[in-house]
C-alpha positions as CSV (number, residue, x, y, z in Angstrom):
1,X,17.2,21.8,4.4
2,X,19.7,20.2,6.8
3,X,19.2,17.4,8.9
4,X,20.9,17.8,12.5
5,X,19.9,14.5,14.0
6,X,18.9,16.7,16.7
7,X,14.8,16.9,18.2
8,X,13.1,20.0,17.0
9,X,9.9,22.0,17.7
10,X,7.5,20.4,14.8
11,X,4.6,23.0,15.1
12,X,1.4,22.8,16.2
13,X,0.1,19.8,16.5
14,X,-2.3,17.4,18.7
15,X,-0.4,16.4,21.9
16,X,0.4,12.5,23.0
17,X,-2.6,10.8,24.3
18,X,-2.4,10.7,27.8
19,X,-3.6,6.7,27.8
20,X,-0.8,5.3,24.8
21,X,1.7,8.2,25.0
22,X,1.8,8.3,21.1
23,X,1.1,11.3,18.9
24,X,-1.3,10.9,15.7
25,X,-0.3,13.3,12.9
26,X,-2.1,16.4,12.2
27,X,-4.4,15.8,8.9
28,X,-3.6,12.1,8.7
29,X,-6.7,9.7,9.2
30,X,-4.6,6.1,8.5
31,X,-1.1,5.3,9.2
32,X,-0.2,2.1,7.2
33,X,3.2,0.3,7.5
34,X,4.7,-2.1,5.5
35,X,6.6,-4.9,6.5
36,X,8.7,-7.4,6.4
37,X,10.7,-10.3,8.3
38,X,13.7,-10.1,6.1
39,X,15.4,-7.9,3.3
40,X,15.2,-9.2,-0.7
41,X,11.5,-9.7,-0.7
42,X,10.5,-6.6,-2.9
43,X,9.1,-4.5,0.1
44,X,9.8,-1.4,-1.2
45,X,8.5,-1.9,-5.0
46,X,5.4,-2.9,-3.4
47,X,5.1,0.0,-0.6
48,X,5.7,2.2,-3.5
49,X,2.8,0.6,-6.1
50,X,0.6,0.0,-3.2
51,X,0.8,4.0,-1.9
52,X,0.0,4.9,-6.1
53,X,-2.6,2.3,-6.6
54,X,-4.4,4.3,-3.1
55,X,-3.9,7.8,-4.8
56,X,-5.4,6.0,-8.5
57,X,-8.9,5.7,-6.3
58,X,-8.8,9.3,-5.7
59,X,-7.7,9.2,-2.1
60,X,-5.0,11.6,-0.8
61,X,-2.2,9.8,0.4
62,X,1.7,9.9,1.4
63,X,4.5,7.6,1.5
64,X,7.0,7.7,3.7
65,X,10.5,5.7,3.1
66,X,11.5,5.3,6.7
67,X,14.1,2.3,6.0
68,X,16.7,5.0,6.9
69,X,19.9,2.7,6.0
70,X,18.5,1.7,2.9
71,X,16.2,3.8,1.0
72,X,14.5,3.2,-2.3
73,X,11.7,5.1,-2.3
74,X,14.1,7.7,-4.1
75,X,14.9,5.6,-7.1
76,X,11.8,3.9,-7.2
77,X,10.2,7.5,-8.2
78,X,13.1,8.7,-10.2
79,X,13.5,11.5,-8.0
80,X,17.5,10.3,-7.6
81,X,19.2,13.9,-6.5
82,X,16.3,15.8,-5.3
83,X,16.8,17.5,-2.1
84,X,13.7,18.2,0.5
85,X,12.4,21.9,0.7
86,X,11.7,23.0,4.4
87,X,9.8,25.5,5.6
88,X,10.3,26.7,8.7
89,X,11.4,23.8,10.8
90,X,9.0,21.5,8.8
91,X,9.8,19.6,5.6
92,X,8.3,19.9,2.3
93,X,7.5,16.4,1.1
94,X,8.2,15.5,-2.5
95,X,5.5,15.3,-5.2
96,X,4.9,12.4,-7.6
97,X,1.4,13.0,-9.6
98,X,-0.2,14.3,-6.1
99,X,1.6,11.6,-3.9
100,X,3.2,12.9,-1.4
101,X,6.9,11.6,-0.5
102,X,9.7,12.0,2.3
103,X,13.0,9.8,2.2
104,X,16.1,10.0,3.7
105,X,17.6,9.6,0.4
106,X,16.8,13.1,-0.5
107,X,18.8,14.7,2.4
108,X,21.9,11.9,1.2
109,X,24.7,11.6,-1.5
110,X,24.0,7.9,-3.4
111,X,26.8,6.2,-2.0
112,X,26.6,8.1,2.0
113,X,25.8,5.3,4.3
114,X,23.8,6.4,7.6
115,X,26.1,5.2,10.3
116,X,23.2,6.0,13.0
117,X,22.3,4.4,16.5
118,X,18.6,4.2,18.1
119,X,18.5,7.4,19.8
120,X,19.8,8.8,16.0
121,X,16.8,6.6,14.1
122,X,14.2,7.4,16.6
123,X,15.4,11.2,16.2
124,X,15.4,11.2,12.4
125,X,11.8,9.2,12.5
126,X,10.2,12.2,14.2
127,X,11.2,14.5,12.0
128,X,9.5,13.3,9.1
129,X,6.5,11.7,11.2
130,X,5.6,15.1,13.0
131,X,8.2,17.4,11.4
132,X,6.6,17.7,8.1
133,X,3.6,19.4,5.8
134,X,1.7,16.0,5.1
135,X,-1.3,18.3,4.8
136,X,-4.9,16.0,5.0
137,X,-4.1,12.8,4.0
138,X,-6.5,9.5,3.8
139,X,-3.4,7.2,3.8
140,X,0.2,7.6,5.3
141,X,1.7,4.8,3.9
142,X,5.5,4.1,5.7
143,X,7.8,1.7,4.3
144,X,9.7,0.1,7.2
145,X,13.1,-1.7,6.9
146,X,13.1,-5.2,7.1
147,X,13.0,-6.9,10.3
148,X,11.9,-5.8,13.7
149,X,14.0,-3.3,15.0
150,X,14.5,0.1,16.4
151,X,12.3,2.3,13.2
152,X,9.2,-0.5,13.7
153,X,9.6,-0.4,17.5
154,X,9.8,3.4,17.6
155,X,7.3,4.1,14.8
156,X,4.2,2.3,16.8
157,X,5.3,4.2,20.0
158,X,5.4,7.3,18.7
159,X,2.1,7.4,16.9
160,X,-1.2,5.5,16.2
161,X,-0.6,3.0,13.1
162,X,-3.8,1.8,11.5
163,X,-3.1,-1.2,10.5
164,X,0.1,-3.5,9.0
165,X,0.6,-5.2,5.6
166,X,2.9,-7.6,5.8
167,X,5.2,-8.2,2.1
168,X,6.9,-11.7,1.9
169,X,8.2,-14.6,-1.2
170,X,6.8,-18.4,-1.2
171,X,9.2,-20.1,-0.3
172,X,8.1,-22.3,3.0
173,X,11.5,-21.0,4.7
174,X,9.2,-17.1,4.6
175,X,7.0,-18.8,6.6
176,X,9.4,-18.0,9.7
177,X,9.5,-14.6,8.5
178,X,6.3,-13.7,8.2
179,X,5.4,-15.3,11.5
180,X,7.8,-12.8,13.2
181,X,6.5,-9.5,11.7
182,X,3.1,-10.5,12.3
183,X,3.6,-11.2,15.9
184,X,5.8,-8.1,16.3
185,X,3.0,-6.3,15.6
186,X,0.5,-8.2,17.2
187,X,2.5,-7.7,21.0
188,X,2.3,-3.9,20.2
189,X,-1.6,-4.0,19.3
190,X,-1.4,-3.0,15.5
191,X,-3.8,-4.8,13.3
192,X,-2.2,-6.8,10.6
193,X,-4.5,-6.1,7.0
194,X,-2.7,-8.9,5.7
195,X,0.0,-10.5,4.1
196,X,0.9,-9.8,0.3
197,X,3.1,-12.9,-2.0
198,X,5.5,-11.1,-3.6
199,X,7.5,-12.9,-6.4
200,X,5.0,-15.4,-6.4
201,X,5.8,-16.9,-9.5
202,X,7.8,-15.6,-12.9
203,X,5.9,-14.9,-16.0
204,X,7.3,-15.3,-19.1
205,X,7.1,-11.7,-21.4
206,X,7.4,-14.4,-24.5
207,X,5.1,-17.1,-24.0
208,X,3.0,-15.9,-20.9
209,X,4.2,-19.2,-19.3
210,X,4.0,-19.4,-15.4
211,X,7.1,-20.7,-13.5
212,X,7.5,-21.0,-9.5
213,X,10.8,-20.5,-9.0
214,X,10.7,-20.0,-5.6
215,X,8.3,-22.8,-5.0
216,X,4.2,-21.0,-4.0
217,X,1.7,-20.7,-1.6
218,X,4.3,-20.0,1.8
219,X,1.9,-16.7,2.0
220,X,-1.4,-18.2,1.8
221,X,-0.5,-21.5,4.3
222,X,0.8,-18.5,6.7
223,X,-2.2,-16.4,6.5
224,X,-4.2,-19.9,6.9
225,X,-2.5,-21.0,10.1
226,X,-2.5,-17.5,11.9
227,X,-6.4,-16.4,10.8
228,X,-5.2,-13.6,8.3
229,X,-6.3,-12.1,5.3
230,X,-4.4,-13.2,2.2
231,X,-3.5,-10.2,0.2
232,X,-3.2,-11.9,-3.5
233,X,-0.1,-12.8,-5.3
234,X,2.4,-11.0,-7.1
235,X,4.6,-12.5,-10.1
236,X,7.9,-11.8,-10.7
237,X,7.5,-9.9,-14.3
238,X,9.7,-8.2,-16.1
239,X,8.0,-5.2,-16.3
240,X,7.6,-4.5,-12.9
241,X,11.2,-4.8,-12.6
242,X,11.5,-2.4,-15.8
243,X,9.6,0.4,-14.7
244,X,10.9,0.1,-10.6
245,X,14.2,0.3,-12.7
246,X,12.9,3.7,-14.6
247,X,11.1,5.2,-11.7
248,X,7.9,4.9,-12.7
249,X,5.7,2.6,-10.8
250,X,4.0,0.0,-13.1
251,X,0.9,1.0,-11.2
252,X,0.8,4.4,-12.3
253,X,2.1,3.5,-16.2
254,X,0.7,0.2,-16.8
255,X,-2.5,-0.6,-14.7
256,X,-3.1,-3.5,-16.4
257,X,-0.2,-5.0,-16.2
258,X,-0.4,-8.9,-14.0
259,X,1.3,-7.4,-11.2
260,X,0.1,-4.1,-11.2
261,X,-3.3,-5.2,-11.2
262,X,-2.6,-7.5,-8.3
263,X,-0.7,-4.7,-6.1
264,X,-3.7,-2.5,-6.9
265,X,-6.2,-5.4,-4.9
266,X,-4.0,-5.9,-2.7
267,X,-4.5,-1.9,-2.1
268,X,-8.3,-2.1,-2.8
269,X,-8.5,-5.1,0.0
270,X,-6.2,-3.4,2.4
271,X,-8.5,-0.2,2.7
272,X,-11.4,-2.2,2.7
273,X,-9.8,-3.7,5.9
274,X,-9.1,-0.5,7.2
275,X,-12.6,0.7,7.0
276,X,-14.0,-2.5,8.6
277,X,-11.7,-1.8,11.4
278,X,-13.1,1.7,11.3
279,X,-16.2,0.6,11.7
280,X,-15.8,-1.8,14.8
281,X,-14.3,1.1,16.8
282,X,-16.4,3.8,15.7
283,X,-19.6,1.8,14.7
């Protein structure tokens, strides 16, 4: 299937809400993005463990790599070279143990750089927002680039996004960071679950000995100072790095792993938000 940068029919399908102008997704009940301030945080790795450790509770869920200049999502599921099936003018998503998937990286060469402008992201964003057989899905998890730019703007205009995790290191410097996601998202009325330390400290695979490298606790004095919920912390271990490396999310092949078990509450805490917020609008 080709991708033409171009707008195309995307089938039947709810039509904007007159109020918001945005566009839910047929069969999806939750868009979820993940965020944040900068690049090197380990965004991706956790998008990808969170979205497994969702589908590990039985729920049905996708993932969708929309960091169009940088995608990941790809590697991190060892599906390197596999090209997206369409049917119709919709796309096939990608399958990892009932997961759904849909990356730019599968319509790429490894080393072809997207040299795209806004109207090109917004275009390509559509596509595999509206343009593609998610089917009935609890969770649409999205994995934004870092930052807030044109894909974050665009996403939350063009359809209704449940709620925002927000994926940061300790260091007092992320503090900045974090604040800037969080308030992106707060000026375009999406809820922020919470915000998840990531390389919160490295544990040793020999002696089990706990190092903060990159100092602790930027995360939990953020959430503190802004009234958010603090999603848990996530060392820096070798494994997780291992199996990222392999394709195989240390979620999925080592639940009880230190960081897999703290992605999968992180997950566990995010949902619960989401059906609190569920509850306040619908209750």
């Amino acid at each position: 299937m080709a991708f033409s940068g171009k707008k195309k029919s995307c089938g039947a399908g709810p039509t904007k809400d007159a109020a918001s102008g945005k566009r839910p997704i047929p069969g999806v009940r939750n868009v979820v993005a993940v965020a944040s301030g900068k690049g090197g945080v380990g965004k991706s790795t956790v998008s990808a463990n969170l979205a497994v450790a969702l589908a590990r509770t039985g729920a049905r869920v996708g993932l969708l790599d929309a960091d169009i200049h940088g995608p990941s999502v790809p590697t991190l599921f060892h599906l390197k070279g596999h090209r997206l099936a369409g049917e119709g003018e919709m796309i096939v998503p990608a399958e990892y143990n009932g997961l759904k998937i849909v990356s730019i990286g599968f319509l790429l060469e490894d080393d072809t750089p997207v040299i795209w402008r806004g109207p090109m992201l917004m275009n390509a964003l559509e596509q595999f927002l509206h343009g593609t057989k998610w089917g009935e899905l609890d969770y649409l998890v999205i994995d934004l680039p870092p930052g807030t730019g044109d894909v974050q703007i665009s996403l939350v205009q063009m359809t209704p996004v449940a709620g925002a995790v927000v994926v940061t290191t300790p260091q007092d410097l992320a503090l900045i960071d974090v604040k800037k996601a969080v308030r992106m998202f707060e000026k375009v009325g999406v809820p922020v679950l919470g915000v998840i330390e990531n390389m919160s400290y490295f544990l040793c695979p020999h002696c089990e000995g706990r190092s903060e490298i990159f100092g602790h606790g930027g995360a939990r004095k953020a959430c503190a100072e802004m009234g958010l919920r603090f999603l848990g912390e996530v060392p820096l271990e070798m494994a997780l790095r291992e199996a990222s490396d392999a394709g195989e999310p240390l979620v999925a092949t080592a639940p009880d792993a230190p960081a897999a078990r703290a992605i999968a509450k992180a997950a566990a805490d995010s949902a619960a938000a989401l059906a609190v917020l569920d509850s306040l609008t619908f209750g």
